[in-house]
PDB file as gemmi writes it, atoms N, CA and C in Angstrom:
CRYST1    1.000    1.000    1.000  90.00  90.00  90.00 P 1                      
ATOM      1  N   UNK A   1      66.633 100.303  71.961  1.00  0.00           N  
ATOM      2  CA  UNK A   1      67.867 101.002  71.634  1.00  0.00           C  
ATOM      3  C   UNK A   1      67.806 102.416  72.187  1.00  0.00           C  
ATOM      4  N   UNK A   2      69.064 102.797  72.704  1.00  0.00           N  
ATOM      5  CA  UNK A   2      68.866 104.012  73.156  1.00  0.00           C  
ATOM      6  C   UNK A   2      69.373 105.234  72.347  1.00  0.00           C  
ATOM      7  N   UNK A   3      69.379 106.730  73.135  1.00  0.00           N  
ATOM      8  CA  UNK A   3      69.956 107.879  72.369  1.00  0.00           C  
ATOM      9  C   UNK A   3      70.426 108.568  72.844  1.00  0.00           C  
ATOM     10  N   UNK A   4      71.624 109.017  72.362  1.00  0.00           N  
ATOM     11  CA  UNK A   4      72.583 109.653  73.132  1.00  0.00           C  
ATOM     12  C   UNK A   4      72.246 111.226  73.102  1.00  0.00           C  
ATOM     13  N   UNK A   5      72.148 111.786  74.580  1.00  0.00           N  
ATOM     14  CA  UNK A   5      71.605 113.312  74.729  1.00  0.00           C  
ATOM     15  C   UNK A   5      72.783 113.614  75.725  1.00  0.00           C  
ATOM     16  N   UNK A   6      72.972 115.015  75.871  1.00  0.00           N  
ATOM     17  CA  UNK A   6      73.684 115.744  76.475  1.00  0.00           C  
ATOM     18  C   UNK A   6      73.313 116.490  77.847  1.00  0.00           C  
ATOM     19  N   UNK A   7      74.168 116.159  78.886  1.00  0.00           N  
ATOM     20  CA  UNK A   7      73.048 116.811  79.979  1.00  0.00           C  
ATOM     21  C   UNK A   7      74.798 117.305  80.739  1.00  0.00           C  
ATOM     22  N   UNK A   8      74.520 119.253  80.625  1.00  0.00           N  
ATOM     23  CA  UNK A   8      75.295 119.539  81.115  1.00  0.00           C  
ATOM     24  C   UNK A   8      76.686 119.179  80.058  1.00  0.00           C  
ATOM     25  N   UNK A   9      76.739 119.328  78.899  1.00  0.00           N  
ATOM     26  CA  UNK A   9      77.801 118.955  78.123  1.00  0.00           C  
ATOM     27  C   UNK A   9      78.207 118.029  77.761  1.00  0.00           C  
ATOM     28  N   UNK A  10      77.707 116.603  78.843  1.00  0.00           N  
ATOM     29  CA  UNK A  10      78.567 115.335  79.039  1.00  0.00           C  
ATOM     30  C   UNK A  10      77.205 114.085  78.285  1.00  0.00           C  
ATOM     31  N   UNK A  11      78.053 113.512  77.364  1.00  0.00           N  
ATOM     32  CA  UNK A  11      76.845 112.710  76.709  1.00  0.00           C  
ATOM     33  C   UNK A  11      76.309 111.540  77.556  1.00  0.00           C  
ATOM     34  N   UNK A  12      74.759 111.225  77.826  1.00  0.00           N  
ATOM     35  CA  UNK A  12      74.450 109.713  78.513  1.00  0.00           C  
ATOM     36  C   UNK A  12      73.759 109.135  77.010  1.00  0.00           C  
ATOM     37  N   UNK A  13      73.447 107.946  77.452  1.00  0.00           N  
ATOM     38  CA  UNK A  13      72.596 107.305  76.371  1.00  0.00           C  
ATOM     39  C   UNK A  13      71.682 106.396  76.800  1.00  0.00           C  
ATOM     40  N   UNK A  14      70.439 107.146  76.842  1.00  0.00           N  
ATOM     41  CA  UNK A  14      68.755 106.750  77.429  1.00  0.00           C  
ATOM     42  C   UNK A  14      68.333 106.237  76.495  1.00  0.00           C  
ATOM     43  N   UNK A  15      66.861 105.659  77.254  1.00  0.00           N  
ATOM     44  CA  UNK A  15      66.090 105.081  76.527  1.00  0.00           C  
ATOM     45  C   UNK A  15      65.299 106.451  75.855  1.00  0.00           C  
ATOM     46  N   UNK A  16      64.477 106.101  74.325  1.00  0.00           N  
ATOM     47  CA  UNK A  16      63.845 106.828  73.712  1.00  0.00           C  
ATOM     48  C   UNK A  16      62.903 107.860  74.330  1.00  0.00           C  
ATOM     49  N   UNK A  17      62.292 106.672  75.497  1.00  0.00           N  
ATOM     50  CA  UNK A  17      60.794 106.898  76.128  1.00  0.00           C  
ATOM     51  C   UNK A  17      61.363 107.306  77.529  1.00  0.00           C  
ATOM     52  N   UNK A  18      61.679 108.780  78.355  1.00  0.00           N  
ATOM     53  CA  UNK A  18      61.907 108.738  79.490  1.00  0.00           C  
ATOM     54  C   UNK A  18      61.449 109.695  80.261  1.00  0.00           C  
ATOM     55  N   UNK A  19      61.376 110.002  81.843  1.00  0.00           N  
ATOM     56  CA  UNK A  19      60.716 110.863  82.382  1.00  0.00           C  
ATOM     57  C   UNK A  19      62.198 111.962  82.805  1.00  0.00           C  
ATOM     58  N   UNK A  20      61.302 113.209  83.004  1.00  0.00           N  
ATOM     59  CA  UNK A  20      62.156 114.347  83.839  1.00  0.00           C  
ATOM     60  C   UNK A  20      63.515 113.820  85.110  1.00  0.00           C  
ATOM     61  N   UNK A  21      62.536 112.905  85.818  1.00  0.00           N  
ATOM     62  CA  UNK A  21      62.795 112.361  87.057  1.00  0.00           C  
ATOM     63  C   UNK A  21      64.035 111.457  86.120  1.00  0.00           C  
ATOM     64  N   UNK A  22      64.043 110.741  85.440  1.00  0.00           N  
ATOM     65  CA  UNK A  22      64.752 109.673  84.676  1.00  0.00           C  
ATOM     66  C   UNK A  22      66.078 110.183  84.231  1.00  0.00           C  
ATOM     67  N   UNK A  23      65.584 111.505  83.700  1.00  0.00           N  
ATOM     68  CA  UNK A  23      67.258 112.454  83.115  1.00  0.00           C  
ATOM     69  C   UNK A  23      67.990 112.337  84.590  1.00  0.00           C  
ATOM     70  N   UNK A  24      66.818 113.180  85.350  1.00  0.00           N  
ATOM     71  CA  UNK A  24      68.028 113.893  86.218  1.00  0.00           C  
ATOM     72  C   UNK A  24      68.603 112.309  87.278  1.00  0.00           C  
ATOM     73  N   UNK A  25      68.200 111.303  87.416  1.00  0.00           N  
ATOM     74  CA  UNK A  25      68.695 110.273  88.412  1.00  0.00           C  
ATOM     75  C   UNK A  25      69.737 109.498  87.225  1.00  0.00           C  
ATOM     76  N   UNK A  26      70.036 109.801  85.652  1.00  0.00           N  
ATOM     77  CA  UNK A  26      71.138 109.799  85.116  1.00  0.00           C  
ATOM     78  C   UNK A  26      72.180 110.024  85.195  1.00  0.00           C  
ATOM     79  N   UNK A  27      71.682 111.843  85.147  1.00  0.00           N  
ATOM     80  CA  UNK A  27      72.955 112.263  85.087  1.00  0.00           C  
ATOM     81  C   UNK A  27      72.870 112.979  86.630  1.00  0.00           C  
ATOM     82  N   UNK A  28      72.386 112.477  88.042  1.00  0.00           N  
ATOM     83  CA  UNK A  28      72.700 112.947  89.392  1.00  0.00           C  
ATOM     84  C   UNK A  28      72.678 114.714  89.459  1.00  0.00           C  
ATOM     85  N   UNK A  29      71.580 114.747  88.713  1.00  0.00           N  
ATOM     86  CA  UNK A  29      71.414 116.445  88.921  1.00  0.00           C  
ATOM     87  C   UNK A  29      70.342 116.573  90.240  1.00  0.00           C  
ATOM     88  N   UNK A  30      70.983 117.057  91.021  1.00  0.00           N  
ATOM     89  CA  UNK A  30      70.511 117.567  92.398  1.00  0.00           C  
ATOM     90  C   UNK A  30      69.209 117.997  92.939  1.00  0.00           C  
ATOM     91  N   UNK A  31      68.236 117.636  93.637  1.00  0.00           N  
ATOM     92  CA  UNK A  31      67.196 117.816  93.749  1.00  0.00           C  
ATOM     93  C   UNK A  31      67.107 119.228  93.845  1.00  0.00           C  
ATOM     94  N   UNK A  32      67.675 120.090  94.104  1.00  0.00           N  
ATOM     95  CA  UNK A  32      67.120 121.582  94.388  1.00  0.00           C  
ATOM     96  C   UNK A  32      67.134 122.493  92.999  1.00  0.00           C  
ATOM     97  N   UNK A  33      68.015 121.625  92.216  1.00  0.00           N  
ATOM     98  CA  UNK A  33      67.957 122.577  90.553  1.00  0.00           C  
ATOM     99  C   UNK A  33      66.959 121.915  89.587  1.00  0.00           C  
ATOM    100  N   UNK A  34      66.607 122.777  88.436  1.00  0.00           N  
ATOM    101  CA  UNK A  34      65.960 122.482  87.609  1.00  0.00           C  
ATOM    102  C   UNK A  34      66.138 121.935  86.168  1.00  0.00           C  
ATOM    103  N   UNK A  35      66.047 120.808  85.920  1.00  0.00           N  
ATOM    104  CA  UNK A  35      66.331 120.897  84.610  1.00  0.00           C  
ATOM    105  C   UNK A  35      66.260 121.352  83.012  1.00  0.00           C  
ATOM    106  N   UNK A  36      66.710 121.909  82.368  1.00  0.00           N  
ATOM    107  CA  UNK A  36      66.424 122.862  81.350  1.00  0.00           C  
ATOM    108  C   UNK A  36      66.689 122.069  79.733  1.00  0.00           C  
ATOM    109  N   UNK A  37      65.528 121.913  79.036  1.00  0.00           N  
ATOM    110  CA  UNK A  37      65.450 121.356  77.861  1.00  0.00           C  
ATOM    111  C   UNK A  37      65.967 122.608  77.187  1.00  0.00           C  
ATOM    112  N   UNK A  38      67.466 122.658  76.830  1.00  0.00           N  
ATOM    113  CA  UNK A  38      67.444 123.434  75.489  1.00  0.00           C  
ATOM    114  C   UNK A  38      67.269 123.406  73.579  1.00  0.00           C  
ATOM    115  N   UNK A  39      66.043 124.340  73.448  1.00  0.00           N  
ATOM    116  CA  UNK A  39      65.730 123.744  72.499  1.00  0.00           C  
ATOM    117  C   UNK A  39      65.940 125.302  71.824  1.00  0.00           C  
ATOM    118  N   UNK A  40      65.907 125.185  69.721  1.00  0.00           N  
ATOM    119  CA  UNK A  40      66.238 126.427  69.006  1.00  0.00           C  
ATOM    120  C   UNK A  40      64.859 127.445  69.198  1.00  0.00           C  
ATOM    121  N   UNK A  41      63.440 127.093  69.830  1.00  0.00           N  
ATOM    122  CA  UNK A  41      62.657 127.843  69.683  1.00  0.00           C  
ATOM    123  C   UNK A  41      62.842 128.511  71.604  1.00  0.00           C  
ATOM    124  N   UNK A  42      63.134 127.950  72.303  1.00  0.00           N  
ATOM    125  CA  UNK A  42      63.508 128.458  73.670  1.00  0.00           C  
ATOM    126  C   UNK A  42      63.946 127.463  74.877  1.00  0.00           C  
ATOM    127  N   UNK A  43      64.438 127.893  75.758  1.00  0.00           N  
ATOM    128  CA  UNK A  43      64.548 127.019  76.478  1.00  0.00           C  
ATOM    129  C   UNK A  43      63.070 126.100  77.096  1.00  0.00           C  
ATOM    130  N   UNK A  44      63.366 125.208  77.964  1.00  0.00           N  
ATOM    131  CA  UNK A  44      62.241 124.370  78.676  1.00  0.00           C  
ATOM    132  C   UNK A  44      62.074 123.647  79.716  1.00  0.00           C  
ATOM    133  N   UNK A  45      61.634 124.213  80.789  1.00  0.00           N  
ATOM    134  CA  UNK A  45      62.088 123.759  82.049  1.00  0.00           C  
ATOM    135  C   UNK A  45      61.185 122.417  81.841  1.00  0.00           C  
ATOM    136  N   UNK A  46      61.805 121.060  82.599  1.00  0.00           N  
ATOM    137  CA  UNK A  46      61.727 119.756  82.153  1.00  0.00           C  
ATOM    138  C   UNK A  46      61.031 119.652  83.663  1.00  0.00           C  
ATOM    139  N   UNK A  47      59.575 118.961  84.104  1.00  0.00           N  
ATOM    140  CA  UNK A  47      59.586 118.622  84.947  1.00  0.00           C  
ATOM    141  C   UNK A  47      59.484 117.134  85.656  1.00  0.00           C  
ATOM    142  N   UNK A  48      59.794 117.097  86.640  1.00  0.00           N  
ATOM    143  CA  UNK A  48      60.152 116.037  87.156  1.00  0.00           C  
ATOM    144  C   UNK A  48      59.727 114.441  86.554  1.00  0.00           C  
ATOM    145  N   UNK A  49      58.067 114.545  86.373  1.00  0.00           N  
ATOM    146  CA  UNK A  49      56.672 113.239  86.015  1.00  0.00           C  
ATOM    147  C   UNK A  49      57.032 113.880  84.545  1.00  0.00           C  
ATOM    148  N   UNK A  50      57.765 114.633  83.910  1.00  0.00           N  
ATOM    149  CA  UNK A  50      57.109 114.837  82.199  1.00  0.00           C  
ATOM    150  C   UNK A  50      57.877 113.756  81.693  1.00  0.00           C  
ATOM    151  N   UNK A  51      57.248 112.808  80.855  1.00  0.00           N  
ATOM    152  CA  UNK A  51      57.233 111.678  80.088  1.00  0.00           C  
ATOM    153  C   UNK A  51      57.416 112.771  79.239  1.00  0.00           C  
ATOM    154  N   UNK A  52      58.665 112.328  78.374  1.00  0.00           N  
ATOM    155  CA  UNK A  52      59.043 112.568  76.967  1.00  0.00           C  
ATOM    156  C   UNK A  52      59.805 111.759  75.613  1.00  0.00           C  
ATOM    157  N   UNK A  53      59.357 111.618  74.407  1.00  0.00           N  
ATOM    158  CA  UNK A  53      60.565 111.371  73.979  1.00  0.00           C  
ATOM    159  C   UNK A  53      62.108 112.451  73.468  1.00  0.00           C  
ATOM    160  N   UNK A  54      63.085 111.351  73.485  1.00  0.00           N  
ATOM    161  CA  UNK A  54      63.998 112.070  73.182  1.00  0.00           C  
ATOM    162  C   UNK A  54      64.442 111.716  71.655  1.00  0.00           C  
ATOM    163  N   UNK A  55      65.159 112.623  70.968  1.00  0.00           N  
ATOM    164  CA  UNK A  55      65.744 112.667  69.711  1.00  0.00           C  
ATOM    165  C   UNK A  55      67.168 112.602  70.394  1.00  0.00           C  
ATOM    166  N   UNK A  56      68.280 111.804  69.130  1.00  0.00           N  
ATOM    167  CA  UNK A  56      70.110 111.954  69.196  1.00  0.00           C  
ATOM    168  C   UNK A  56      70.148 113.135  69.332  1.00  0.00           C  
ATOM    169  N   UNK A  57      71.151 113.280  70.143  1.00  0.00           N  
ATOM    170  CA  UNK A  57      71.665 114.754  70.648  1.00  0.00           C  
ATOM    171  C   UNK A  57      71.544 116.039  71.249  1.00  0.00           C  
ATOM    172  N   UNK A  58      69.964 115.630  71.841  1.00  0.00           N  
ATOM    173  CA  UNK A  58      69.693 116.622  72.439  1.00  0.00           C  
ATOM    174  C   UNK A  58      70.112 117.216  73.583  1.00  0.00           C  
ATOM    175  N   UNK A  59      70.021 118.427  74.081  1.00  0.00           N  
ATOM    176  CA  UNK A  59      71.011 118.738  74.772  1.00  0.00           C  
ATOM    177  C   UNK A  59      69.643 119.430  75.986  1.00  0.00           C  
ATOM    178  N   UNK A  60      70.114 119.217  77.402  1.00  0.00           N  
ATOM    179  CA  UNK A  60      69.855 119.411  78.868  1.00  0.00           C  
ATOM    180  C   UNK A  60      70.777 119.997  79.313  1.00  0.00           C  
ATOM    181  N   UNK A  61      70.490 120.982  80.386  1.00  0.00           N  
ATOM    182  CA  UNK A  61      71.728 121.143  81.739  1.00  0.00           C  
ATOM    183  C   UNK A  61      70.718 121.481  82.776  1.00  0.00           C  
ATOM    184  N   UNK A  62      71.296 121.994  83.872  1.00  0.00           N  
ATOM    185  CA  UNK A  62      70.412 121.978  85.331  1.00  0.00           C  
ATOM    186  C   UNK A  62      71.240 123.348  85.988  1.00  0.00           C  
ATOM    187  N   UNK A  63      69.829 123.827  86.290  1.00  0.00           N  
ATOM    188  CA  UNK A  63      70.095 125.339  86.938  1.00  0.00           C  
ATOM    189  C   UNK A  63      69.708 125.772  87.998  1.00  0.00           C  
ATOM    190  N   UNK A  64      70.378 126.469  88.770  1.00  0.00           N  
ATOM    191  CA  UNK A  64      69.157 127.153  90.068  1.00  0.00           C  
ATOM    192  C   UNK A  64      67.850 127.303  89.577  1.00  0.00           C  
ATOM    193  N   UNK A  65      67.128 126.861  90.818  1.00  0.00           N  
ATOM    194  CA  UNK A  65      65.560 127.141  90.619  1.00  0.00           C  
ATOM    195  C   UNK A  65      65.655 128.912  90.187  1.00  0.00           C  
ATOM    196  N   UNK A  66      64.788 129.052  89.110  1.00  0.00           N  
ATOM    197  CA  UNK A  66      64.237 130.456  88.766  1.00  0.00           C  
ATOM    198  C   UNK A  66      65.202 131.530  87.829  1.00  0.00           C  
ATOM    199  N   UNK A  67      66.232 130.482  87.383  1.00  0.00           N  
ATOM    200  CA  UNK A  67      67.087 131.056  86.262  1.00  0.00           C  
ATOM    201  C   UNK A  67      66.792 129.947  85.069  1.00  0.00           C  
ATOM    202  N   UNK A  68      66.698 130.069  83.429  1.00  0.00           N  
ATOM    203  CA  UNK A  68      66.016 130.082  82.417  1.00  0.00           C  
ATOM    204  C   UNK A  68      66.899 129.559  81.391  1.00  0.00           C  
ATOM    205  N   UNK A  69      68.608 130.481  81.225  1.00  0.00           N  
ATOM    206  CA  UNK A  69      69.104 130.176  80.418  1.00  0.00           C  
ATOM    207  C   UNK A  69      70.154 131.274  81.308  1.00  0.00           C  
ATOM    208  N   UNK A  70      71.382 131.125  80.160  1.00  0.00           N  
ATOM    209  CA  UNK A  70      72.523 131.997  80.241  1.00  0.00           C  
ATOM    210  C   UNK A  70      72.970 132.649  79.334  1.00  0.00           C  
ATOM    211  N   UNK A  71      74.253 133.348  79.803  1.00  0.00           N  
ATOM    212  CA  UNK A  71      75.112 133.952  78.384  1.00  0.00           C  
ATOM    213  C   UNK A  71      75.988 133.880  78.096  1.00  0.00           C  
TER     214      UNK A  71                                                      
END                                                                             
């Protein structure tokens, strides 16, 4: 069963068990940006091989290489 996370605002719904590489060939985030785990203790740049699980609703977006977060 999968879980629905947010990447870039727009909800997908993955498997529990997935890699960096796995988000971004989801949701077609572009090889030259980075993906950014936002989480309440800081952001988290997601890399490509990181095996993670996911929790409902977590939320991703994808940024130029070497920017962190926004405002």
């Amino acid at each position: 069963m999968g879980r629905t996370v947010y990447i870039n605002g727009k909800p997908y719904v993955v498997p529990v068990h997935v890699t960096g590489e796995d988000l971004r060939r989801i949701a077609d985030v572009p090889g030259e940006r980075q993906l950014v785990h936002i989480r309440p203790e800081g952001n988290v740049i997601v890399p490509k091989g990181h095996a993670m699980t996911v929790d409902e609703g977590e939320q991703f977006i994808d940024l130029p290489q070497g920017v962190f977060g926004w405002e």
